[in-house]
C-alpha positions in Angstrom: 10.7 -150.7 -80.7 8.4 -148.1 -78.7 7.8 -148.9 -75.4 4.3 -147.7 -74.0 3.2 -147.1 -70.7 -0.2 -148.2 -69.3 -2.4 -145.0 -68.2 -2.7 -144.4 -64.7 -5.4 -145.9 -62.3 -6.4 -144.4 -59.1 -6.2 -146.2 -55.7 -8.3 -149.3 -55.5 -11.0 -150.0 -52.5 -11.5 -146.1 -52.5 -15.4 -144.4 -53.0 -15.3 -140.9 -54.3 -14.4 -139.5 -58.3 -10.5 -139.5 -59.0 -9.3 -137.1 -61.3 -5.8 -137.1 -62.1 -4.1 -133.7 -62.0 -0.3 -134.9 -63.0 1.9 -138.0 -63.9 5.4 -139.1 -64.4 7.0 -142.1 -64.5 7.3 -142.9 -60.9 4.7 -141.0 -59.3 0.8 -139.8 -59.9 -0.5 -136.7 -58.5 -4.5 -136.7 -58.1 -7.9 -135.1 -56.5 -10.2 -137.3 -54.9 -13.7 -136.0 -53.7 -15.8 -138.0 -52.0 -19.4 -137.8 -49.9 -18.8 -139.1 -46.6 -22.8 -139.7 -46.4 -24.9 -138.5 -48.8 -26.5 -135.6 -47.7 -22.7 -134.6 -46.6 -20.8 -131.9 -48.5 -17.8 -133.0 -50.7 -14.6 -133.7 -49.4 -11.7 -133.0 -51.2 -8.0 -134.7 -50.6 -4.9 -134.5 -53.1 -3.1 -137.7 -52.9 0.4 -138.3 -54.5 0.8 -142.6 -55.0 4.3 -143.2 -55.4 4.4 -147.1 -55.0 4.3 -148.5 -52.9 3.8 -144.9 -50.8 0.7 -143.0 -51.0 0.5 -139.7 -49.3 -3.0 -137.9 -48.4 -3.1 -133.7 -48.1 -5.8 -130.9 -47.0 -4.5 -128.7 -49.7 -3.5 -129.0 -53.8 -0.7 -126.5 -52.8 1.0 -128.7 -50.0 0.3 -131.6 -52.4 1.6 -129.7 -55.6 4.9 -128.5 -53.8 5.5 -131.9 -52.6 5.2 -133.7 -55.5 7.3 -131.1 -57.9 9.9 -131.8 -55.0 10.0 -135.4 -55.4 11.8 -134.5 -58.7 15.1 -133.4 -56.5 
């Protein structure tokens, strides 16, 4: 019998678009831009949620390298 997994859902309470950039098993890897106010410029994050850990970063390359070396 196959086994399937429920698609990924971004953090809850959070305003702003998600778009997930990457998924495994364990962890999720997405972008989430947001509008402080809205006349305010977007603001971009890359957040990795590994529950029950979420962690928040400036830049998708900081984010990226951390999250390919969760694999280790």
């Amino acid at each position: 019998m196959r086994q399937t997994v429920p698609p990924p859902k971004p953090p809850q309470g959070e305003a702003g678009d998600w778009t997930l950039l990457q998924s495994r098993l364990d962890r999720t890897f997405w972008q989430w831009d947001r509008r402080p106010e809205p006349a305010a410029p977007v603001l971009t994050r890359f957040v990795i949620v590994r529950p029950p850990e979420r962690l928040d970063y400036d830049t998708f390359d900081e984010a990226e390298a951390m999250f390919e070396a969760m694999e280790d």
